[in-house]
Residue frames as a rotation matrix with the C-alpha (Angstrom) as fourth column:
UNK 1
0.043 -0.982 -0.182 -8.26
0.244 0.187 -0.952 -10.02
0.969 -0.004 0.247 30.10
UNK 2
0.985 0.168 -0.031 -7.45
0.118 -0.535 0.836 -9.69
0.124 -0.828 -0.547 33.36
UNK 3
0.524 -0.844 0.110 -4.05
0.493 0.196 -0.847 -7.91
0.694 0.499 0.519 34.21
UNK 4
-0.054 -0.317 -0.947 -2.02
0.852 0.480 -0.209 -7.80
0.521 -0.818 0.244 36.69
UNK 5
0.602 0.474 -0.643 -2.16
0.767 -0.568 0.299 -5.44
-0.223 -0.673 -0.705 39.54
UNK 6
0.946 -0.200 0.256 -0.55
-0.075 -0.901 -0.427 -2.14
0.316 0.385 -0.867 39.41
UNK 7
0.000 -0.899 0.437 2.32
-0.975 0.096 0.198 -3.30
-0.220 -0.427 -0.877 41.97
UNK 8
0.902 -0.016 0.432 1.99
-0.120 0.951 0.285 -6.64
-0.415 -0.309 0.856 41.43
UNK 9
-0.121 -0.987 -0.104 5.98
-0.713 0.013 0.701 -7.65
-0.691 0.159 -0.706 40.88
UNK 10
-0.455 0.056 0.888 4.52
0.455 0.873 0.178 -10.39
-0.765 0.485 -0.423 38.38
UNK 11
-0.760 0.371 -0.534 3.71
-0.386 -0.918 -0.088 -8.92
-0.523 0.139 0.841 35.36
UNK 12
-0.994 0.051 0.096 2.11
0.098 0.804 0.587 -11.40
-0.048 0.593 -0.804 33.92
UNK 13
-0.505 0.863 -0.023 -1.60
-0.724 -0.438 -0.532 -11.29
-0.469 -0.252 0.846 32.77
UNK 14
-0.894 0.092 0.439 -4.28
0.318 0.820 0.475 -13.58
-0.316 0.564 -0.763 30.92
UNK 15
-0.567 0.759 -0.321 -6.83
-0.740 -0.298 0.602 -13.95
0.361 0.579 0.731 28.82
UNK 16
-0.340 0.484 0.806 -10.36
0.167 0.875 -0.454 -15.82
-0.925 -0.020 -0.379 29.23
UNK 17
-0.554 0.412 -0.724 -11.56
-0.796 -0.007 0.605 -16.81
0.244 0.911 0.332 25.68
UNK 18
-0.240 0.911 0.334 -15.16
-0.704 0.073 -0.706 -17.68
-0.668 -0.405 0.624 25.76
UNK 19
-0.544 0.357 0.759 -16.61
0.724 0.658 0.210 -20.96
-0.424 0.664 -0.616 23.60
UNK 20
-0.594 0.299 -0.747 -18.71
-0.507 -0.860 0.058 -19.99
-0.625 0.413 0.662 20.92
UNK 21
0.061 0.332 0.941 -21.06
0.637 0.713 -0.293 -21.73
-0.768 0.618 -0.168 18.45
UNK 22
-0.674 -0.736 -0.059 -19.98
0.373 -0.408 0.833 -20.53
-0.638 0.540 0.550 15.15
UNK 23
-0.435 0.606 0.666 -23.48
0.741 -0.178 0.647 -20.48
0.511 0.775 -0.372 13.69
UNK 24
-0.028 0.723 -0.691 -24.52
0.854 -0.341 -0.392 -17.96
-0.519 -0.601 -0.608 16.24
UNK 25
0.427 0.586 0.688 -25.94
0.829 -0.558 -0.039 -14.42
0.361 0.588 -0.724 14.97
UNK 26
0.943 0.135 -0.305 -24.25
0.247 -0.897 0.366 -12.00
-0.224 -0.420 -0.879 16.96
UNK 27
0.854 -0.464 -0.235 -22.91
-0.520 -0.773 -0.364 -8.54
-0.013 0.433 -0.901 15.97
UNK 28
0.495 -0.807 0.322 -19.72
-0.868 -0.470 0.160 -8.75
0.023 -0.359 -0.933 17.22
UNK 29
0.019 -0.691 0.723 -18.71
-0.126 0.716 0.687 -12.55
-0.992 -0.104 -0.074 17.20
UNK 30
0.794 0.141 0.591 -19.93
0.539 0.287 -0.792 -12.56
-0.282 0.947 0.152 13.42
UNK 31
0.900 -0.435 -0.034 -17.46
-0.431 -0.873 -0.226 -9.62
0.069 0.218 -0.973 12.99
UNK 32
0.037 -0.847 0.530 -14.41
-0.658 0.378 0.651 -12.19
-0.752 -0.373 -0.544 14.41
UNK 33
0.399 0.244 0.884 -15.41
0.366 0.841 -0.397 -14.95
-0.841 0.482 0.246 12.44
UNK 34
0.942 0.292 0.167 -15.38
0.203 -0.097 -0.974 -12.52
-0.268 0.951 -0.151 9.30
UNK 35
0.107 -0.868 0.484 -11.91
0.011 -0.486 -0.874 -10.67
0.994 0.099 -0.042 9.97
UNK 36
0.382 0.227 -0.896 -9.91
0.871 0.237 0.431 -10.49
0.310 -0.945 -0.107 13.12
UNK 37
-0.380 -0.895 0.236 -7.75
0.834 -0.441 -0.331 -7.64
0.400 0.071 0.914 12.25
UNK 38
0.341 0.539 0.770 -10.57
-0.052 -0.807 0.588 -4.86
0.939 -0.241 -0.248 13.27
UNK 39
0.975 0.184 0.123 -10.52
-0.122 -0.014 0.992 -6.42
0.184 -0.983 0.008 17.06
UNK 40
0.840 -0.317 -0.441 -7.28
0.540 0.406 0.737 -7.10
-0.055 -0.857 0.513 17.36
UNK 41
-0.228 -0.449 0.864 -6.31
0.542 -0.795 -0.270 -3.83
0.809 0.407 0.425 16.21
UNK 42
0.543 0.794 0.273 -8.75
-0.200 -0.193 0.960 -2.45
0.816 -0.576 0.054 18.93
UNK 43
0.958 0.287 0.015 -7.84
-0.089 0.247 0.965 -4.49
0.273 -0.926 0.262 21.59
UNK 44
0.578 -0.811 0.084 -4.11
0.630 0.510 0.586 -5.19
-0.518 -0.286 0.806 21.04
UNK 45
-0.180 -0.967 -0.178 -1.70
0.537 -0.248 0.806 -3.57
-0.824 0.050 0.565 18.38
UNK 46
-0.577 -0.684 0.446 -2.03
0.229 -0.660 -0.716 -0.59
0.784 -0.311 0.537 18.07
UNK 47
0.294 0.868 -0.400 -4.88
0.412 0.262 0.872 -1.06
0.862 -0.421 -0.281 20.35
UNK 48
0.664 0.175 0.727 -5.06
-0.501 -0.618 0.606 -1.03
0.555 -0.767 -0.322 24.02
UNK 49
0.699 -0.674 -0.241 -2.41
0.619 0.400 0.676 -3.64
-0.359 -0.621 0.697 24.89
UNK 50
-0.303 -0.886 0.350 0.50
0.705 -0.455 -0.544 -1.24
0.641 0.082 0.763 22.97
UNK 51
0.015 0.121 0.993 -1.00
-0.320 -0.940 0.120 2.05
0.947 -0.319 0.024 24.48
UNK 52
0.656 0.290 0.697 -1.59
-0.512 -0.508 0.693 0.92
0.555 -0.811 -0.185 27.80
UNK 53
0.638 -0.765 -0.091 1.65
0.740 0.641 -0.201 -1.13
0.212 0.061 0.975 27.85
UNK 54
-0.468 -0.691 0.551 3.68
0.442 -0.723 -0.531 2.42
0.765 -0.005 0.644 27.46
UNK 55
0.119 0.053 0.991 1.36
-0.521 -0.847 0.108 3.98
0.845 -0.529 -0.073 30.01
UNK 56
0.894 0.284 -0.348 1.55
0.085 0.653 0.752 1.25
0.440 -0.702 0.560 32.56
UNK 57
0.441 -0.885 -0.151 5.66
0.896 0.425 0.128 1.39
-0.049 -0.192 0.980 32.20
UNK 58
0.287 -0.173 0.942 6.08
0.398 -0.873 -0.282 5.39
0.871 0.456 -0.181 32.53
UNK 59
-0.344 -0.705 -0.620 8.32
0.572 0.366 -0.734 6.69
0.745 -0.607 0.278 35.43
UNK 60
-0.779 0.081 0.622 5.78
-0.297 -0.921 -0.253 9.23
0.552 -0.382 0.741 36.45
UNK 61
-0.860 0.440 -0.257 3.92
0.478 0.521 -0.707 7.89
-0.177 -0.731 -0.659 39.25
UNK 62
-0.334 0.837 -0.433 0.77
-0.352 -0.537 -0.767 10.42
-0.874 -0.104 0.474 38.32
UNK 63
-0.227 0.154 -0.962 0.80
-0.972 -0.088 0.216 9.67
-0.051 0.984 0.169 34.66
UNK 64
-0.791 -0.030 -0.610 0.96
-0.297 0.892 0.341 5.93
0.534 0.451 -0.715 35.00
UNK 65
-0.564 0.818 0.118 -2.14
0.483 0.442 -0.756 5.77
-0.670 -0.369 -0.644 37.63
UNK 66
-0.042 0.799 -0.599 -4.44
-0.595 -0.502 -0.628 8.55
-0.802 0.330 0.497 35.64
UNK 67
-0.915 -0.066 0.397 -6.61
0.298 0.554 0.778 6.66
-0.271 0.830 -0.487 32.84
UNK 68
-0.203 0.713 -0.671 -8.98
-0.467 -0.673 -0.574 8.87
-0.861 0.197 0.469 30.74
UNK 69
-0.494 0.383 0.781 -11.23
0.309 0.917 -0.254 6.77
-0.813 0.116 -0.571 29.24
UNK 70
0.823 0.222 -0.522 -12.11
-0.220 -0.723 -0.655 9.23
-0.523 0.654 -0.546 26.68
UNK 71
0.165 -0.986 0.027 -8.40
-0.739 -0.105 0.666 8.71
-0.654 -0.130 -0.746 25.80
UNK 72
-0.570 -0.372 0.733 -7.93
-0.330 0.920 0.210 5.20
-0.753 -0.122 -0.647 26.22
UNK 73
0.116 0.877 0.465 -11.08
0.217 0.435 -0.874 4.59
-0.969 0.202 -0.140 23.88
UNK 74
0.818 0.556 -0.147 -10.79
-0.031 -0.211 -0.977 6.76
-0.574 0.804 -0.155 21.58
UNK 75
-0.356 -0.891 -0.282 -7.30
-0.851 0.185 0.491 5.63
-0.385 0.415 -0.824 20.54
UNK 76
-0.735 -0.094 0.671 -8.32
0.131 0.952 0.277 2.50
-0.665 0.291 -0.688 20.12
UNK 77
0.558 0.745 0.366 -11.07
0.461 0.089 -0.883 3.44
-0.690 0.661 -0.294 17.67
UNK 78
0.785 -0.183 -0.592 -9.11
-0.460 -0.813 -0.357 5.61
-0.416 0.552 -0.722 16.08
UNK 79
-0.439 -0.676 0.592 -6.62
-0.276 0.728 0.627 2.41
-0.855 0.112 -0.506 15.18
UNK 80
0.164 0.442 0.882 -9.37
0.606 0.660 -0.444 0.33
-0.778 0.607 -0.160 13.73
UNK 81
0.956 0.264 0.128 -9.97
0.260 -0.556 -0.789 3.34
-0.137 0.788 -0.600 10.81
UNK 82
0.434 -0.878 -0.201 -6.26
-0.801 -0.479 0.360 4.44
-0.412 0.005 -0.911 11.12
UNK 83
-0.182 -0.333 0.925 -5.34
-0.062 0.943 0.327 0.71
-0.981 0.003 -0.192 10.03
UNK 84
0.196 0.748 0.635 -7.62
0.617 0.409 -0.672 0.95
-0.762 0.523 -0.381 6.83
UNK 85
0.889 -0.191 -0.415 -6.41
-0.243 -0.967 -0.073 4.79
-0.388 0.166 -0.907 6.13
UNK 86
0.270 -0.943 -0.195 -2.99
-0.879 -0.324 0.350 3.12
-0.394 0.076 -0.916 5.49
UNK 87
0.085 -0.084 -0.993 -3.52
-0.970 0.219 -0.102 -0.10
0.226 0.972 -0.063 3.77
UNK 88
-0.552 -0.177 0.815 -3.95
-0.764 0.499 -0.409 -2.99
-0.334 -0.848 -0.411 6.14
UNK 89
-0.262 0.906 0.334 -7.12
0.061 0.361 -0.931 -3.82
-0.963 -0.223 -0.150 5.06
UNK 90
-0.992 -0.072 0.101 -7.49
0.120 -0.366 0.923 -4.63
-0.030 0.928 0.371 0.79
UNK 91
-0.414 0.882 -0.224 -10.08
-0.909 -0.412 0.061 -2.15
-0.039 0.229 0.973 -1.02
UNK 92
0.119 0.990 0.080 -13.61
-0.966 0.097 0.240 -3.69
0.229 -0.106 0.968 -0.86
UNK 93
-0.639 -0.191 -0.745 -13.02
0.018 0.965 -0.263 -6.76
0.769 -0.181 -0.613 1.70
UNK 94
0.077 0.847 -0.527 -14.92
0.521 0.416 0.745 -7.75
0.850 -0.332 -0.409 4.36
UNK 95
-0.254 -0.410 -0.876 -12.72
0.946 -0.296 -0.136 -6.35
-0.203 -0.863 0.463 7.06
UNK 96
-0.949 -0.291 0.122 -13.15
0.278 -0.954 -0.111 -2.80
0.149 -0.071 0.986 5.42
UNK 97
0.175 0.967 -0.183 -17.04
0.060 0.175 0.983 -3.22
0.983 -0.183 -0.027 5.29
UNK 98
0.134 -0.003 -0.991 -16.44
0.824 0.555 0.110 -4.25
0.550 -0.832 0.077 9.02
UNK 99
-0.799 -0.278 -0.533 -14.89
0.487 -0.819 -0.303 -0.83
-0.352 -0.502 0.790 10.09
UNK 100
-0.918 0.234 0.320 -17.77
-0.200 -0.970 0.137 0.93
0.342 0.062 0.937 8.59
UNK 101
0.431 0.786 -0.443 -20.40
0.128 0.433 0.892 -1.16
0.893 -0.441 0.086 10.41
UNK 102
-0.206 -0.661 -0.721 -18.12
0.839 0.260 -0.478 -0.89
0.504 -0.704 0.501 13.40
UNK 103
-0.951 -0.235 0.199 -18.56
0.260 -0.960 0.107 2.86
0.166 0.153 0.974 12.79
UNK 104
-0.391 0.920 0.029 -22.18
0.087 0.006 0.996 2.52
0.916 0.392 -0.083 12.80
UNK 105
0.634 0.518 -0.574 -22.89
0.524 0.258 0.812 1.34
0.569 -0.815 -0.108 16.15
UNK 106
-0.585 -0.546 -0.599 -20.16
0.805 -0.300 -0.513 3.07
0.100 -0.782 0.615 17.72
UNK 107
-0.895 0.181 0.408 -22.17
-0.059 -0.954 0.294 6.38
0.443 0.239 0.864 16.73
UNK 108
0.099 0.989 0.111 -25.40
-0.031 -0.108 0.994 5.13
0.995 -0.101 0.020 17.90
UNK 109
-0.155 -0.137 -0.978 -23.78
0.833 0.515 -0.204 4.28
0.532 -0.846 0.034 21.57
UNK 110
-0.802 -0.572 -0.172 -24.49
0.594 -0.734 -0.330 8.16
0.062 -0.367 0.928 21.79
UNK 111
-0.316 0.927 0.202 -27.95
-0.424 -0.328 0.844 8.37
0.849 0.181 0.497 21.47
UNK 112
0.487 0.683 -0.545 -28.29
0.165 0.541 0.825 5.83
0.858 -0.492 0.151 23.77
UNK 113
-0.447 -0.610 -0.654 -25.73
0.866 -0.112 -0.486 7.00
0.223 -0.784 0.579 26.71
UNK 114
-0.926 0.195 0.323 -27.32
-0.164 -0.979 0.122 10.15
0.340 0.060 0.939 26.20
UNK 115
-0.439 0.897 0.044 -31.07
-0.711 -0.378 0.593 9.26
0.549 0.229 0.804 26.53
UNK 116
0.058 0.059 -0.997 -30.60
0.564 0.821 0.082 6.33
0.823 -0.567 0.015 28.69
UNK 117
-0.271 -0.796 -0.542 -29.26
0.878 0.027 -0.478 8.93
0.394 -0.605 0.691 31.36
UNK 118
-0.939 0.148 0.309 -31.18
-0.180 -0.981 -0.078 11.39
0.291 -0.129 0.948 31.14
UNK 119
-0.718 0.655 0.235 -34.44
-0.283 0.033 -0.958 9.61
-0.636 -0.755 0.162 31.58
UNK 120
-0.183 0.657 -0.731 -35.66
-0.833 -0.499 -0.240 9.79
-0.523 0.565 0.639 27.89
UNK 121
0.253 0.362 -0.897 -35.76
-0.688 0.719 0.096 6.13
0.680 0.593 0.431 27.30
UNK 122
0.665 0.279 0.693 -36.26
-0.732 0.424 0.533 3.29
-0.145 -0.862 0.486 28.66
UNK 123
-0.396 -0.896 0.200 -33.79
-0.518 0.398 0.757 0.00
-0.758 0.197 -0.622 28.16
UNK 124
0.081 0.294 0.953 -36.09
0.360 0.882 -0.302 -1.17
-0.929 0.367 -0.034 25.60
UNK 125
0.920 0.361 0.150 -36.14
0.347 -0.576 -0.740 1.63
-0.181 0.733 -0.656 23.58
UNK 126
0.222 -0.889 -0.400 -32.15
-0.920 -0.326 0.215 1.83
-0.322 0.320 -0.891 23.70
UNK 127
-0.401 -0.301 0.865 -31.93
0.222 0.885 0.410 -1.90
-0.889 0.357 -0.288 22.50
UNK 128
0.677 0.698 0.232 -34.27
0.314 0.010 -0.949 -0.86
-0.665 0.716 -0.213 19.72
UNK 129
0.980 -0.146 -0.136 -32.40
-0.194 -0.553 -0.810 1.88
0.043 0.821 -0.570 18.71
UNK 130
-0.179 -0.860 0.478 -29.31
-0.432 0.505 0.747 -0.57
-0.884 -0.073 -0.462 18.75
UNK 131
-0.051 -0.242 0.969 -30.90
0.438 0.866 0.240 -2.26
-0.898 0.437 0.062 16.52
UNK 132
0.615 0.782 -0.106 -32.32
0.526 -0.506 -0.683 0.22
-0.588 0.364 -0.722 14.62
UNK 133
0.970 -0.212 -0.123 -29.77
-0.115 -0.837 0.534 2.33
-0.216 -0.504 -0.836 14.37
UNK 134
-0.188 -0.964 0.188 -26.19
-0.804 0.261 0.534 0.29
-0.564 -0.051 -0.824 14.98
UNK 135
0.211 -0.077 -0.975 -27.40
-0.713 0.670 -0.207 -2.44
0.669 0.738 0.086 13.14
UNK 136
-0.760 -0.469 0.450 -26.86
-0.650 0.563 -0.510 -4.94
-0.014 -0.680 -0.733 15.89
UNK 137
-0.267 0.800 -0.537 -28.92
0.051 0.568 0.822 -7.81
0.962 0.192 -0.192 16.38
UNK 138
0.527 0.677 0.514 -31.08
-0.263 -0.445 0.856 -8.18
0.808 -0.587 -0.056 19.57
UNK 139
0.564 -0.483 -0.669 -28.11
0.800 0.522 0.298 -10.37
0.205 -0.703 0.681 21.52
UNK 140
-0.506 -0.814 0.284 -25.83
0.817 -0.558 -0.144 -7.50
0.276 0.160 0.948 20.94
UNK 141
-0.220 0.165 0.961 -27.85
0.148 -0.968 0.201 -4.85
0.964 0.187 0.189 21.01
UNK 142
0.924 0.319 0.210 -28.95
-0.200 -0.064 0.978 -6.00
0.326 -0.945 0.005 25.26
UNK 143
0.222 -0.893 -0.392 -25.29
0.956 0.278 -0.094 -6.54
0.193 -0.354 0.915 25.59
UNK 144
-0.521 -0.328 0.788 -24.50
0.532 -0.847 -0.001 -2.88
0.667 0.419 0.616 24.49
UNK 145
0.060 0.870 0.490 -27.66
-0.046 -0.488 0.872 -1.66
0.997 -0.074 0.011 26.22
UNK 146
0.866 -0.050 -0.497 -26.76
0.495 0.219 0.841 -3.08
0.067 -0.974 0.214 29.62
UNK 147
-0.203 -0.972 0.122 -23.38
0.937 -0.229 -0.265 -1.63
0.285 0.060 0.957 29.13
UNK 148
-0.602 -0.042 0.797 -24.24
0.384 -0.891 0.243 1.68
0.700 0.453 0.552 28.98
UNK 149
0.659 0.747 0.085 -27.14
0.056 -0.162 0.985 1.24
0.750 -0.644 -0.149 31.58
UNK 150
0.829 -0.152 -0.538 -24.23
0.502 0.626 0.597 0.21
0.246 -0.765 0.596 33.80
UNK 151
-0.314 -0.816 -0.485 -21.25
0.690 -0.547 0.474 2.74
-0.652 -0.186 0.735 33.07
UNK 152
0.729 0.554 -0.401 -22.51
0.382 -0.816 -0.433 6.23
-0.567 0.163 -0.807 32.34
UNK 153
0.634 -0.549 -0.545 -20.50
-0.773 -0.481 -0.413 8.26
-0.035 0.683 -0.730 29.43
UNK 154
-0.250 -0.833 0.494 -18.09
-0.212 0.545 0.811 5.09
-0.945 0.098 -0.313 29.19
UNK 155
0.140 0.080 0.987 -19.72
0.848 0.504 -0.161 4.02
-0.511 0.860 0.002 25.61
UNK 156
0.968 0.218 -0.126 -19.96
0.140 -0.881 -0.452 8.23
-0.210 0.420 -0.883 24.57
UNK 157
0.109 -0.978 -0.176 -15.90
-0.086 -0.186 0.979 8.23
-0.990 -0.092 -0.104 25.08
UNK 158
-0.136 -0.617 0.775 -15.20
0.656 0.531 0.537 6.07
-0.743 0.581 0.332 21.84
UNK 159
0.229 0.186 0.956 -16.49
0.907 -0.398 -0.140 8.61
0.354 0.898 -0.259 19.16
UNK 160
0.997 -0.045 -0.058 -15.70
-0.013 -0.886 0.463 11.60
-0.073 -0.461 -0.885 21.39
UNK 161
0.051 -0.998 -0.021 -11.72
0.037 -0.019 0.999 10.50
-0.998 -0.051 0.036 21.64
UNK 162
0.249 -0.212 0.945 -11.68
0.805 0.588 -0.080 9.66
-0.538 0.781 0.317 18.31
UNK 163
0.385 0.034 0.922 -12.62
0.636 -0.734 -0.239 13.13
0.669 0.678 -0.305 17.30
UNK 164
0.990 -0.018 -0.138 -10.83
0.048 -0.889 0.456 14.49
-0.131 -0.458 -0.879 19.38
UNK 165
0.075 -0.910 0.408 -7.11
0.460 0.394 0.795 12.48
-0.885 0.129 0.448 18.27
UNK 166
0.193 0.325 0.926 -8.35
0.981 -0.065 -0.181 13.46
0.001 0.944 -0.331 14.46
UNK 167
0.961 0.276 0.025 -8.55
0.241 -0.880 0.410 17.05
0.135 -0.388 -0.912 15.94
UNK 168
0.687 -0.723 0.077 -5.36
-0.037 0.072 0.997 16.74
-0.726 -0.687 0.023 17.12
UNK 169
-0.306 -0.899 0.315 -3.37
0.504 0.128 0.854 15.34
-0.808 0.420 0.414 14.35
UNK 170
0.607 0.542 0.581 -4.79
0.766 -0.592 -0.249 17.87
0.209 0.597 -0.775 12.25
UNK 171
0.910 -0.174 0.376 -3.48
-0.148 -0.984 -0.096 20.46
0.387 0.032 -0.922 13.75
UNK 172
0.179 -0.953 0.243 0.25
-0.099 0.228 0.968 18.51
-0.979 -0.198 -0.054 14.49
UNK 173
0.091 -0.411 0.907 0.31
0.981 0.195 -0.010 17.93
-0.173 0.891 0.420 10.57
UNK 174
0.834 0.550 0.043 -0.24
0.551 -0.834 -0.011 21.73
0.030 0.033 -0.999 10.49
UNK 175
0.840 -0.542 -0.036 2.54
-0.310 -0.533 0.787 22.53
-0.445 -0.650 -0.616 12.24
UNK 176
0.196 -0.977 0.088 5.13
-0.067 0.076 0.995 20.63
-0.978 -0.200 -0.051 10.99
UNK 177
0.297 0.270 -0.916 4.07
-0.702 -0.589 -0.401 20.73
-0.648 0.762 0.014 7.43
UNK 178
0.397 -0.609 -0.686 6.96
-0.694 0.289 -0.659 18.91
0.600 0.738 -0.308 5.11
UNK 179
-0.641 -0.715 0.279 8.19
-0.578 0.210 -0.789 17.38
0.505 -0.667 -0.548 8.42
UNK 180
0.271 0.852 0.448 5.08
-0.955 0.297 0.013 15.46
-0.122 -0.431 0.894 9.27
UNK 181
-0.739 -0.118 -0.663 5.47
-0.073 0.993 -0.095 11.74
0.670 -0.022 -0.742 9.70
UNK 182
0.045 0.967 -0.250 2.37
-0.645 0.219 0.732 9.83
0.763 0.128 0.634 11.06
UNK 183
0.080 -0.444 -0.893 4.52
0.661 0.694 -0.286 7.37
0.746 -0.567 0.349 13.02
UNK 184
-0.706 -0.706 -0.061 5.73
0.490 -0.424 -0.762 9.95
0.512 -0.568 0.645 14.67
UNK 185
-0.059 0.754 0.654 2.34
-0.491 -0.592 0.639 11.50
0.869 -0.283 0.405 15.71
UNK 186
0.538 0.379 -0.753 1.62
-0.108 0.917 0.383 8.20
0.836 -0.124 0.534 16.89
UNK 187
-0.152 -0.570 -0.807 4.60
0.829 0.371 -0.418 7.68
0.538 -0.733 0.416 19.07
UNK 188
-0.796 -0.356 0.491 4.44
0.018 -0.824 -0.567 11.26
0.606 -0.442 0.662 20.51
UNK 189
-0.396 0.877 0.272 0.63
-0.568 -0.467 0.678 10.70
0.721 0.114 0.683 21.29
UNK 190
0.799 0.241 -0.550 1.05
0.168 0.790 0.590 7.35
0.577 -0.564 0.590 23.51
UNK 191
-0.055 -0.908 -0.416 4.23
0.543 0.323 -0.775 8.03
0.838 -0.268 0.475 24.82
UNK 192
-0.711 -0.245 0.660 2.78
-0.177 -0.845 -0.505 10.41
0.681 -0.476 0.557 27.38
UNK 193
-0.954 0.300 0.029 0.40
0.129 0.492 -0.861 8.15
-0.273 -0.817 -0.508 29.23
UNK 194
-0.536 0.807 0.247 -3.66
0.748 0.317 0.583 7.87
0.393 0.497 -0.774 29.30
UNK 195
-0.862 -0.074 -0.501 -4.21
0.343 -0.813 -0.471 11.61
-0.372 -0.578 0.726 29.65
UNK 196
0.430 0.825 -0.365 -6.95
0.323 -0.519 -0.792 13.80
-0.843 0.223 -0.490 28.70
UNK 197
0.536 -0.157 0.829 -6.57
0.832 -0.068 -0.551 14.66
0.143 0.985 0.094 24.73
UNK 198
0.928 0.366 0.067 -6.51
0.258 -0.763 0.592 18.15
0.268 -0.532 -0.803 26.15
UNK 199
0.741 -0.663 0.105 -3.46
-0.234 -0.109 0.966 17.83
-0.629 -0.741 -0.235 28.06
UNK 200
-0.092 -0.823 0.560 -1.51
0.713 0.338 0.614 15.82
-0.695 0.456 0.556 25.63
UNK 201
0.777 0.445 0.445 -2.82
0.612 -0.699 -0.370 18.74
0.146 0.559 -0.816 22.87
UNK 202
0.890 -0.453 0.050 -0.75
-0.423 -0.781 0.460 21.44
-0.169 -0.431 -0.887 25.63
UNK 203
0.513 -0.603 0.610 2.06
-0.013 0.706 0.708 19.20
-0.858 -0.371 0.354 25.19
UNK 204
0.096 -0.142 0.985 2.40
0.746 0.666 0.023 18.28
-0.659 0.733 0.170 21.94
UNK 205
0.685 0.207 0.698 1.23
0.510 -0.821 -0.257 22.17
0.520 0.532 -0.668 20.46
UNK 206
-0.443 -0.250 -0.861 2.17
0.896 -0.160 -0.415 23.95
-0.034 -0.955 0.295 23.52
UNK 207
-0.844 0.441 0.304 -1.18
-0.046 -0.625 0.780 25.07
0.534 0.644 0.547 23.75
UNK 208
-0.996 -0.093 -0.014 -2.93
0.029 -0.154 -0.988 25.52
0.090 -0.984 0.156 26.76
UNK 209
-0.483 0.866 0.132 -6.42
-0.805 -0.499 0.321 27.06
0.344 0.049 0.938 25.13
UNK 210
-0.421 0.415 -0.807 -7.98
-0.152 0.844 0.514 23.22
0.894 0.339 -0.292 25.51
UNK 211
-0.537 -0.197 -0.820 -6.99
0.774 0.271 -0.572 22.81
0.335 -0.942 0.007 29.15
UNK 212
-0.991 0.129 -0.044 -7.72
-0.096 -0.890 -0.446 26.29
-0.097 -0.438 0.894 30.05
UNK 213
-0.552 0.767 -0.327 -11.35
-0.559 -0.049 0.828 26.07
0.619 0.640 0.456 28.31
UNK 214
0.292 0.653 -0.699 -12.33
-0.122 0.750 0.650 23.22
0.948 -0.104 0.299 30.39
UNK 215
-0.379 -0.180 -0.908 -11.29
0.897 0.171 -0.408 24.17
0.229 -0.969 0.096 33.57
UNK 216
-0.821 -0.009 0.571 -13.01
-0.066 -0.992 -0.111 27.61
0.567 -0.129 0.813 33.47
């Protein structure tokens, strides 16, 4: 997608959608083909076009440039399974299969960010352990691999936000107990822009320890 500029007075954005040959083998178009509802949970509703729709259109001028990709990710994983958790997806279909292969490789994107970066493998050995690992075939798995070669901690974010939202609405069901409503997490959790978990935590708890911790 490419979307429009921060000032641009047009808001208008678009999409490029790529041909495709339907018999092809990779991960991630086989995954479309089977179900779209995973990706376009992900990418769109609740995805990243609702979330970063509300942070784009917030009146704070700090909040609506800052985008913590930790955040921004791990909402959107935390859809795909949050979609399934509530009945989107019927018991043993293809799509739910899909989120736990989804799950698969997201976890392995942390061996490799990790060991790509540090020195302890090379880019073959982080395609391997794509495949190895995430289950990916070898198109995917140098797609993934080049990613990661190319934006340090950007692939670690998605399983890091995740657990950290999970973390989060844990301890907001806590609190309100009998008074808990999920929606409402939801809305309270986007409605404050693409902060650090952290921050929106102090917010939401008013509970500082997160922030404090990670500035020490």
């Amino acid at each position: 997608m490419n979307p429009p500029g921060v000032y641009d007075k047009d808001p208008t954005g678009f999409f490029f959608i790529p041909t495709y040959n339907p018999e092809s083998k990779n991960f991630h178009i086989r995954a479309a083909i089977e179900d779209p509802r995973p990706i376009l949970g992900h990418e769109g509703i609740p995805g990243h076009f609702l979330q970063l729709s509300i942070a784009n259109h917030l009146s704070d001028e700090i909040r609506r440039q800052h985008e913590d990709s930790v955040f921004v990710e791990g909402w959107a994983l935390y859809g795909e399974e949050m979609l399934m958790r509530t009945g989107l997806y019927p018991n043993n279909s293809p799509a739910q299969g899909q989120i736990l292969r989804l799950s698969r490789y997201r976890a392995a994107r942390i061996g490799v960010d990790v060991n790509l970066h540090t020195g302890r493998w090379s880019f073959e050995q982080a395609v391997k352990y794509f495949m190895d690992a995430g289950g990916l075939d070898r198109e995917a798995a140098e797609g993934e691999a080049a990613g990661a070669a190319s934006s340090p901690t950007q692939k670690i974010s998605y399983i890091i936000g995740k657990w950290q939202i999970m973390n989060l609405l844990g301890r907001y069901k806590d609190r309100l107990g009998e008074n808990f409503r999920l929606g409402q997490f939801h809305d309270d959790l986007i409605k404050n822009g693409s902060l650090p978990v952290s921050v929106i935590e102090w917010i939401l708890l008013d509970d500082p320890a997160a922030v404090q911790q990670a500035t020490k």
